[in-house]
N, C-alpha and C positions, 0 to 999 in steps of 0.2 A: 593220558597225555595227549593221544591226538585230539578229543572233543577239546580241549584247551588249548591246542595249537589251530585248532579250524574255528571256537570262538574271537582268539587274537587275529588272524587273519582277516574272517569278516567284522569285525571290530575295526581292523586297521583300513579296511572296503570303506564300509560306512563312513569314518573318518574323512578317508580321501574322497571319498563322494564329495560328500559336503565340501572339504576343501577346494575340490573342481569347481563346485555349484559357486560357491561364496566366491573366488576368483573370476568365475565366469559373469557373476552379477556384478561383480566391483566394475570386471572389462569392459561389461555391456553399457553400464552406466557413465563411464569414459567417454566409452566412444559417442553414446547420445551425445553429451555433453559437448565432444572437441565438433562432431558435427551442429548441434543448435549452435555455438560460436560461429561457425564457417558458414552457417544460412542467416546469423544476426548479420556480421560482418558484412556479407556480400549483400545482405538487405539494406544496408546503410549504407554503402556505397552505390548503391544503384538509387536509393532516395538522395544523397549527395550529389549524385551525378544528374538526376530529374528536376531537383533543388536548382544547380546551377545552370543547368539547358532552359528551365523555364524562366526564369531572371536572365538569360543574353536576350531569350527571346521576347521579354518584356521589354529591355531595353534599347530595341531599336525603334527607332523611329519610323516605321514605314509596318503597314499592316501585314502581319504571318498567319497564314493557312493554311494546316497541313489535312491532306483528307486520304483516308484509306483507299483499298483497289474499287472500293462498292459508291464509290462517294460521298463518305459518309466522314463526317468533321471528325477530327482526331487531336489537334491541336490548334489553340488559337493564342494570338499574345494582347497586350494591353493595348497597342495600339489598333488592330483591328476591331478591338472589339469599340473603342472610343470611335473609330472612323463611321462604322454603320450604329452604333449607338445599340450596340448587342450587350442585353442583360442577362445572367444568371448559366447555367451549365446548359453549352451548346454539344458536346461531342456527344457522337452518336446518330444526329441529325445531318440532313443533307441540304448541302449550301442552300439550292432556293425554297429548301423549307423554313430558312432560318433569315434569307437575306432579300427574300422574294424579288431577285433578280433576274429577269431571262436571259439577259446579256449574259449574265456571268456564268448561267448554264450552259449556256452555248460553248462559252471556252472552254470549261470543263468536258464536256463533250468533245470537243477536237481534239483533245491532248494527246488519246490512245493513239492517234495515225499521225499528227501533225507533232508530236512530242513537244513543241516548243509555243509557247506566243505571247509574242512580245510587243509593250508599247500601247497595247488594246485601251483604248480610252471608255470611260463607264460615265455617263450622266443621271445624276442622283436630283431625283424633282425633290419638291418641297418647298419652302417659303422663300426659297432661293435657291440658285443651281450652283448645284455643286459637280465638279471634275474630279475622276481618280482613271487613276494608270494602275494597270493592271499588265504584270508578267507574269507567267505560269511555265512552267514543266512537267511533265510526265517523270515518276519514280522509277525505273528500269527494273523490272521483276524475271523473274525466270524465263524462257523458253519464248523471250520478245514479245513478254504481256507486262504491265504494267501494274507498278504495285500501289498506287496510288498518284499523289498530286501534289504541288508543292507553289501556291501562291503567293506574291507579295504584290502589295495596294500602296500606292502614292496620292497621296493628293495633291489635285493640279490648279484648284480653285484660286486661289492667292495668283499662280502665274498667270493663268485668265485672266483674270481680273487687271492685272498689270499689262497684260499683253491690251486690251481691249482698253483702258485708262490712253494706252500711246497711241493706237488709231486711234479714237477719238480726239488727242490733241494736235495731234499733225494735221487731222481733217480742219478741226478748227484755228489752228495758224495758220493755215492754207487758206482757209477763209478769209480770217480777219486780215491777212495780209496780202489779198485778193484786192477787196474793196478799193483802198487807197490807191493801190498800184493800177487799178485800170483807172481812175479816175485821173490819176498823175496823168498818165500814156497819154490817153484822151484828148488831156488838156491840151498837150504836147503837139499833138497830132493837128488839133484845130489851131493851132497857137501858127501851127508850120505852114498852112494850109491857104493862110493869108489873112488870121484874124490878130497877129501880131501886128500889122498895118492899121488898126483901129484902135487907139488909144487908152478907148471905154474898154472895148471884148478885151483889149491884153491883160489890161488890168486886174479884168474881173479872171481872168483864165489862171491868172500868176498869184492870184489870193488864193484861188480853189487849189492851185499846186501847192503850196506855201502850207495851207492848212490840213493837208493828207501829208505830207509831208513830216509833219509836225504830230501827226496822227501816227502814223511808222514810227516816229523817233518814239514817242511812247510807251508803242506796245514794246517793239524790242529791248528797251530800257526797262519795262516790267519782266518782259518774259527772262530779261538777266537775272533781275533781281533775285526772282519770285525762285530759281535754277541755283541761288548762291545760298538763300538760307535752305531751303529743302536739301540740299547736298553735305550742309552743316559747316560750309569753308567761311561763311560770314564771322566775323568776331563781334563781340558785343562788349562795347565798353558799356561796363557795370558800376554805376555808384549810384549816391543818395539825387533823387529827384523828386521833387516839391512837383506836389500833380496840379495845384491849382494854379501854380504859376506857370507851366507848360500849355496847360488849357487855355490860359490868358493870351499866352502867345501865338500861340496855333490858330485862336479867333481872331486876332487882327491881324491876320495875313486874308481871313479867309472872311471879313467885311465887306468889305468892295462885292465880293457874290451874294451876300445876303443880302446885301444894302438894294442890288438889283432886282430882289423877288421880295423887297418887303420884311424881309424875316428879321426876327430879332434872335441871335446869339446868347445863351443866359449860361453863365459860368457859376454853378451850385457845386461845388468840389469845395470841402471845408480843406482844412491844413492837413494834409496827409504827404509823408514820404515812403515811393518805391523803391527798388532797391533795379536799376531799368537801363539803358544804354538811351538819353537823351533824346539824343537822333530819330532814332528808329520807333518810339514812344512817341515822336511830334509826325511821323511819317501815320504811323497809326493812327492819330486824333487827324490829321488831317486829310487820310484816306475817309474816315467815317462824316468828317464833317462835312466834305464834299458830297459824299451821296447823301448825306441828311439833308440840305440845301438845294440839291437838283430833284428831291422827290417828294421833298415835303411841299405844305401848302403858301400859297400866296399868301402873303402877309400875317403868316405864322410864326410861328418861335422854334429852336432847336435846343434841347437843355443838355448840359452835359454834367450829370453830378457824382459822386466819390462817397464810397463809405467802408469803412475797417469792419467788415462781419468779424463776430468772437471765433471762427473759426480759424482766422488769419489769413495774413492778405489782404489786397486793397481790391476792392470794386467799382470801375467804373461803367458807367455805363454813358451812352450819345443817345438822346430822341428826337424824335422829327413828329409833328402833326398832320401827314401825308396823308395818301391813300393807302398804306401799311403794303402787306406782305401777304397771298395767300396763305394758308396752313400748308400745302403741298409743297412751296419754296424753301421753307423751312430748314429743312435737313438740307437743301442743295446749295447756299445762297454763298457757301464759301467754297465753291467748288471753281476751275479755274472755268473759265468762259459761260458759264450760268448766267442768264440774265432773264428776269421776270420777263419783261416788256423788251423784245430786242431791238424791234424800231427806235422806240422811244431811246434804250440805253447809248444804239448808235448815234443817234441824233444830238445827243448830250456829251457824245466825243468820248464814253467811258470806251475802256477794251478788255471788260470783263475780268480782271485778273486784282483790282483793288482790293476785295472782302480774302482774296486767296493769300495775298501780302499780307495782307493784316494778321490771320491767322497764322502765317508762320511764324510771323515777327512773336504775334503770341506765347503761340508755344518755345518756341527758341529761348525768351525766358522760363522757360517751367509754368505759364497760366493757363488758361483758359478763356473761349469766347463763346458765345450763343448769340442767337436772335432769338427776340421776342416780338408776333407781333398780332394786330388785331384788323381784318378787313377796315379801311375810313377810320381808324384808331391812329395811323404813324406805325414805325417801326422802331423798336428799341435793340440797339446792339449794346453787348453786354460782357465785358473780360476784365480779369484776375492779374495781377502780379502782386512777386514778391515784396512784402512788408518791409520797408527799410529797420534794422535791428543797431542798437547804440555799440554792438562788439562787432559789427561785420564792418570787414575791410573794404575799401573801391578794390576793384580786380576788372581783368580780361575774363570771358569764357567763351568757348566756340558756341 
């Protein structure tokens, strides 16, 4: 009996062994399991959370640089790397390995003691200067050491460029509004002086006033102008305009000057309609036809001709048989106060700011204008408006 009662015994051992074992495997494989969950879960949340930190930090506008305690790049966003034109996987590397800047070394360098700096401006050579602002901070690390670095890059280029576009025009209204006004005084002065007693001198002193004069009423009557459409408060009465009939008219106002230099006026614009505000269309033919006639040649021609490119739109263009346009004037010639020859353009009573009107008035319709031109060839100016269409309405537009 007892060998039968100490077989069932370790019979019932063995059993429960195994029952242990097999419960024990079921557990163990539990708990893997509820643990690979809990290290998926928190892994996807932390790529979730990397996912969205890198997208805010893509989407600001201003360059991000995050660099470890060693200096060494750890994080960069979309805009940074478009500002210094950085390609392909930077982390790991150190700023002026990557951005061969010493300026910007030097910040990075100060951070550890100066913790902070701010406003630091960075000039970037190249086929043009470019400006960026640069602020930085120190990361605060343990025991008042620092755990890295934390920069952001602005670009200042555009505001340069704006800041330096106004000094330059205030020097040059300062200028041109210089010229007349001393000569006015001047006049004034000798006029006072005792030459108002001579009949001839007054005369001739009150023509020279009259004509500065008249020279001031000009320019500040452009420099309105030219202040109304660039600001965008001009309105443009919009309807159907006949270009060859505008041309026609703009040339007989503008006879009597060509008749003076010999030149003959050729109106080549077949039938075509823009879609144009009148006024400002005859302001433009007669801003170009003016300078076609004060710089073309003695007893030359000026043509002005129209043509509908398949692309759409109308094309005109104004020539003159001059002494043309350097290549270098090219890109400047609608710039406000640009003048090839500025003796000659003063002399001619211009105030630099007609090709500048012309071009707003341009584009304020939505076209386009160029020069084209050839040394002793003339110059050819060249602009786009809209195609008059048989469904579009007349209207107003700013």
């Amino acid at each position: 009996m007892w060998p039968t009662l100490t077989f069932l015994l370790t019979l019932a051992l063995v059993v429960l062994h195994f029952w242990w074992r097999r419960k024990y495997e079921h557990t163990k494989h539990a708990l893997r399991g509820k643990a690979a969950g809990v290290t998926e879960h928190y892994e996807e949340k932390l790529d979730r959370e990397k996912t969205r930190n890198e997208a805010l930090f893509d989407s600001m506008v201003e360059g991000f640089l995050l660099l470890d305690k060693a200096g060494h790049i750890r994080l960069t966003n979309r805009a940074f790397r478009e500002l210094f034109k950085v390609e392909g996987d930077v982390r790991g590397k150190s700023a002026l390995e990557v951005l061969r800047l010493h300026e910007l070394a030097e910040i990075i360098a100060r951070l550890p003691v100066a913790k902070r700096v701010l406003g630091q401006e960075l000039r970037l050579g190249g086929a043009t200067d470019r400006f960026i602002a640069v602020n930085a901070a120190a990361i605060p690390g343990p025991y008042d050491q620092t755990d890295g670095a934390i920069l952001v890059f602005h670009e200042l280029t555009r505001l340069k460029r704006l800041e330096k576009a106004r000094v330059e025009f205030v020097a040059d209204v300062s200028h041109e509004l210089r010229t007349p006004l001393s000569m006015i005084k001047g006049s004034v002065e000798t006029l006072l002086d005792g030459a108002k007693d001579d009949p001839v001198a007054a005369e001739r002193f009150l023509r020279m006033i009259e004509r500065h004069s008249i020279r001031l009423e000009t320019l500040v009557n452009d420099l309105l102008v030219i202040s109304e459409l660039e600001s965008g408060r001009v309105q443009l009465n919009l309807q159907p305009v006949a270009v060859r009939a505008i041309v026609a008219k703009t040339m007989e106002d503008y006879e009597p000057l060509a008749a003076a230099k010999q030149i003959r006026l050729v109106n080549d614009t077949p039938e075509l309609a823009v879609t144009a505000d009148p006024n400002r269309l005859q302001q433009v033919l007669a801003n170009l036809l003016d300078n076609a006639i004060k710089y073309g040649r003695q007893g030359g021609q000026v043509v002005v001709a129209g043509r509908a490119p398949d692309r759409g739109g109308v094309e005109i263009s104004v020539q003159d048989d001059g002494v043309g346009l350097p290549a270098e004037a090219l890109p400047r010639v609608f710039e406000r106060f640009f003048r090839v020859d500025k003796a000659r353009s003063r002399e001619q009573g211009g105030t630099g700011l007609g090709l500048s009107i012309v071009k707003a008035i341009i584009l304020a319709h939505g076209g386009e204008i160029r020069a084209e031109s050839e040394p002793a060839h003339g110059a050819k100016f060249i602009f786009t408006l809209p195609r008059q269409s048989a469904d579009q309405p007349d209207g107003r537009r700013a």
